[in-house]
N, C-alpha and C positions, 0 to 999 in steps of 0.2 A: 612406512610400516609394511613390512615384508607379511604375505597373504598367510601364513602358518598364525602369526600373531591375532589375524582378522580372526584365524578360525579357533583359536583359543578366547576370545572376547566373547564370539557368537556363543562357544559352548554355556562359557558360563552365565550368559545374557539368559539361554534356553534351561538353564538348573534353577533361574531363579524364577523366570519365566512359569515355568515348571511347577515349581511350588506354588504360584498364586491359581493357576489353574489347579491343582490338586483340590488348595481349600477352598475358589468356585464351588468345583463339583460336590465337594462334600458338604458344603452350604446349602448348597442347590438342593439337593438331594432331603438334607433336615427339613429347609422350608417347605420342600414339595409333601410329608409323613403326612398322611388322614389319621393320624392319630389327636388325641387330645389329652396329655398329660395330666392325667388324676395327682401327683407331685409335682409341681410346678418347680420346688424349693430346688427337686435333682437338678433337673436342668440348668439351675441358677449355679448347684454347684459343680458341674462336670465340662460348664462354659465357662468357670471361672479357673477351676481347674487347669484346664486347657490355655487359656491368658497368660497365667502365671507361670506355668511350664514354660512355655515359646517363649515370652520374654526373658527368663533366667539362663536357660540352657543356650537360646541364642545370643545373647551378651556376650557367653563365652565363644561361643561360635564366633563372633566378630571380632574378638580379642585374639582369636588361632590365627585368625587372616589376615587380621594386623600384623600379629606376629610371624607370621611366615614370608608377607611381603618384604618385613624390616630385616630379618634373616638373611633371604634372601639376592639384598640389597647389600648387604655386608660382607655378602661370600665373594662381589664380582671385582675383581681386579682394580678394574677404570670407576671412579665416580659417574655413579649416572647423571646423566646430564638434560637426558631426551624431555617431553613434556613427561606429564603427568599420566596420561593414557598409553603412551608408549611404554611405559616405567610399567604399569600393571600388566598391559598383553605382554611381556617379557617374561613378567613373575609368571603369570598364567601356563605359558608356554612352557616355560624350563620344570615349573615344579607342579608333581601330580599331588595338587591337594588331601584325595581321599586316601590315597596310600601314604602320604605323609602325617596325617594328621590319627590313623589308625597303628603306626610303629610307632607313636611318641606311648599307646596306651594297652599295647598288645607287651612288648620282648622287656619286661622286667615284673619279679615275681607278684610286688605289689600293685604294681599298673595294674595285670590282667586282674587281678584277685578284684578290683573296682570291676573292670570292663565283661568277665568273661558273666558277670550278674546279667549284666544287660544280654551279654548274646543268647544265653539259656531261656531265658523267658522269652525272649522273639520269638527264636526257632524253636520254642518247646508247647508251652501251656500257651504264648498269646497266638502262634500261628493257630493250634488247635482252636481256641476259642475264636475266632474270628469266622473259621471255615465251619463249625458246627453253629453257633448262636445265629452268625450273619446267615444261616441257610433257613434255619429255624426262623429268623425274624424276617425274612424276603428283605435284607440289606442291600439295597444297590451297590457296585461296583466296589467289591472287596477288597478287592486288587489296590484300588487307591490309598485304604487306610494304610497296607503292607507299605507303599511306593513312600506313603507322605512320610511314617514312621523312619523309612530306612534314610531320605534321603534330607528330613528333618529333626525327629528326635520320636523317639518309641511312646516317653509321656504326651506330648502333644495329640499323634495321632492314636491312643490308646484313650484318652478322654472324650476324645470324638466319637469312637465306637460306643465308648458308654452312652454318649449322649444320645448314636442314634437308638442304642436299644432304650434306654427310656422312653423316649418319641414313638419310637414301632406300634403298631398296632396289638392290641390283645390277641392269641391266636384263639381260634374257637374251639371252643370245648372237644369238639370231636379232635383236633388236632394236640390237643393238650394229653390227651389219654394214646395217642399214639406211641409207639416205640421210640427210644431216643436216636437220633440218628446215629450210623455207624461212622468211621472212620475208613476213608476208600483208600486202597492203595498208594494214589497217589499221594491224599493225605500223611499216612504212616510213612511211606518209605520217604517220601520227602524231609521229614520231621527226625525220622532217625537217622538218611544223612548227614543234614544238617546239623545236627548232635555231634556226631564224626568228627564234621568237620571245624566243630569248636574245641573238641577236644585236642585236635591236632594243630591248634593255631599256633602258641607258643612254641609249638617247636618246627616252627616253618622255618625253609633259609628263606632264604632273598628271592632265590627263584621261585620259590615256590606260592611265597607268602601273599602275594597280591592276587595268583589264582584260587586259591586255597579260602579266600575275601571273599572274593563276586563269585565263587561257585556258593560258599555258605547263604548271600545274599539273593541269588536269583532263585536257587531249589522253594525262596518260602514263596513262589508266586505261582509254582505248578498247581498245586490245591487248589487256590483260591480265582485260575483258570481256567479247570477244570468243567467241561457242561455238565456230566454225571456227577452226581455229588454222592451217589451211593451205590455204587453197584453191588449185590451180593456176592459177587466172590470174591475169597481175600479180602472182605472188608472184616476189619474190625471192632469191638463198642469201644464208645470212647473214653468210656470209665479202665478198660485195658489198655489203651493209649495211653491215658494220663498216669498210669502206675507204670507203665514202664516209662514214662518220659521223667516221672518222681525218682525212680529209681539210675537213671542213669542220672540225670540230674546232680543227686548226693553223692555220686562217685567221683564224679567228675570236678566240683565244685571243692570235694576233700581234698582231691589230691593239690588241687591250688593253693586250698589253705597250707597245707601242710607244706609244702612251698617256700610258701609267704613264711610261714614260722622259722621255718629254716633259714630262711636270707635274714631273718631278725635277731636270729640265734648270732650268725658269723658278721652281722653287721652295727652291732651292741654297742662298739666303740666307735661309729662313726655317724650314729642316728639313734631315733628315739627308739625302745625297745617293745615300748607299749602298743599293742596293735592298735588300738580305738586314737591314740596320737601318731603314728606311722599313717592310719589310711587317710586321717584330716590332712596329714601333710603332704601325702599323695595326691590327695585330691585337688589341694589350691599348687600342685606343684609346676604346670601345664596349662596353658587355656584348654586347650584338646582334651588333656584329663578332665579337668573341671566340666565341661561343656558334658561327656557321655557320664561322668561322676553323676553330677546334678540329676542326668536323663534319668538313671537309676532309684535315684531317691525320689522324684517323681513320681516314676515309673510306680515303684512300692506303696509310695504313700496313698496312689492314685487306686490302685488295685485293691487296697483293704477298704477304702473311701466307699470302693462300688460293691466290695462282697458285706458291707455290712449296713449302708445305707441305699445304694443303687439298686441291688439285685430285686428282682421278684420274692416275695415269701418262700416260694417251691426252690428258690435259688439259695436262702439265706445260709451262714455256714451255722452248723451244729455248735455247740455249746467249744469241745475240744477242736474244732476245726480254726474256730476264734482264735483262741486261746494260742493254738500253733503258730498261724497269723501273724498273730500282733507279736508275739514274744519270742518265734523262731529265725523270721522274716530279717529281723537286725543283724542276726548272727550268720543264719543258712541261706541269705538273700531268698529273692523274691524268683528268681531262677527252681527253687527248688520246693519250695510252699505253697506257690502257687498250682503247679499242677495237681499235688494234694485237695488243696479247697476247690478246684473245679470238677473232683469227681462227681460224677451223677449218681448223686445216692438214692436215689428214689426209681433209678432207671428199672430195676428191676422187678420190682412192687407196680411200677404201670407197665410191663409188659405182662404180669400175672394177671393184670385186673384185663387187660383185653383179649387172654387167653378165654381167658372167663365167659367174657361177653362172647 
């Protein structure tokens, strides 16, 4: 076994490696909360939540790698012959996982129309909500939930955060009537990147496509390691974040659909014409689709879960915020509704009341 092979083993030893220490610390971190959950039942459900996610999403996941080993074994010349470990450090070596398994679900109109749900709410409403809540709740190590989400599944580490704000401690009154925190620089410019850079993903080439990835993926970690979480200048509120992140959001998410309709249009005679049967068939078409597919419905299902049963009262959404939720959500994904229902509508009415005081 040629040393290249060792260090293709090692890598992937440390990804996996990797995620058990992620949900360590974020374990850690739960057990260690001085809080004392007045709902017990959340907790019951945003750990359940969380189970059920990992284990769905990563079935498929295990099914991609199956599937890329067997592929890959197909493509080579000579029958492999070597042992069984040799046979994987080879696959390891020749073939780049995450960029492989990210063009089975990026360069076709209906793939992205699944995937680009999921990218918009990472880099949109959940990086915001993670860097404003997690600062507001004194959340340990932010950074991790970002790490676990990107390099696990976004539902997974998105139930965890609910969970730990359940757990968090009540803030005190005095801190409750304070200003909502702004959005810093780093925050927004990050986020609107980010945004950019999902816009421009399908039409990446080859060259560009895999940098055009890990720049969209690394921008969500400047925020959230960030020491100043607010400086006054050029900061933002974040109820103006979230309406400009709602608004590029639906522009961007239209133009896909509109897209996707179009490949449905010219493609009538050789596939189903019905969108809600086209995205089912998209979805089980790829384990790699299925795998970030699932993330998504998760993702969604998990998001309304926490704005209508998790949140605080002061968080709960409005009668129409609901109503947008649950019955926009199927259609305009959670990319785009979501930052919607995280406005701070109250932000304004407690900055009057401590003008007051």
């Amino acid at each position: 076994m040629i040393w290249q092979h060792v260090l293709s083993l090692s890598v992937f030893s440390a990804y996996l490696l990797g995620i058990l220490g992620l949900f360590s610390l974020i374990a850690y971190n739960l057990s260690a909360s001085q809080s004392v959950s007045h709902a017990p039942f959340k907790s019951w459900i945003f750990g359940g939540l969380t189970l059920v996610s990992l284990a769905h999403t990563w079935f498929y996941m295990f099914k991609y790698m199956q599937w890329s080993f067997l592929n890959y074994e197909s493509s080579l010349e000579t029958a492999a012959s070597q042992d069984q470990i040799y046979r994987i450090a080879s696959w390891l070596y020749d073939t780049s996982l995450f960029e492989e398994a990210w063009s089975h679900v990026v360069f076709h109109p209906l793939n992205w129309w699944w995937s680009e749900q999921l990218c918009l709410f990472t880099v949109g409403a959940w990086t915001v909500f993670i860097a404003t809540e997690g600062t507001r709740h004194k959340i340990k190590h932010l950074w991790a939930y970002m790490l676990l989400g990107q390099i696990v599944a976004i539902s997974v580490a998105s139930n965890l955060f609910y969970l730990a704000l359940v757990l968090s401690p009540e803030a005190p009154r005095a801190e409750k009537k304070s200003p909502s925190i702004k959005a810093s620089p780093a925050l927004w410019l990050s986020v609107l990147l980010s945004l950019a850079s999902v816009a421009a993903t399908p039409f990446t080439s080859k060259q560009t496509f895999l940098p055009n990835l890990l720049l969209m993926h690394a921008l969500l970690f400047i925020p959230l390691l960030s020491k100043n979480a607010s400086p006054a200048r050029f900061s933002i509120s974040t109820a103006a974040l979230y309406r400009i992140i709602h608004f590029a959001a639906v522009l961007i998410h239209l133009r896909t659909v509109l897209n996707a309709m179009v490949f449905l249009n010219y493609a009538k005679h050789s596939g189903p014409t019905n969108p809600a049967v086209a995205a089912w068939v998209v979805l089980n078409s790829h384990p790699a689709q299925s795998s970030i597919g699932w993330d998504i419905v998760w993702t969604s299902l998990s998001f309304a879960v926490w704005k209508l049963v998790g949140a605080k009262a002061s968080e709960s959404p409005n009668f129409f915020s609901t109503i947008y939720l649950l019955f926009a959500t199927p259609v305009a994904s959670i990319g785009v509704t979501a930052p919607y229902c995280l406005l701070p509508r109250k932000a304004a009415r407690v900055e009057e009341d401590v003008k007051k005081e």
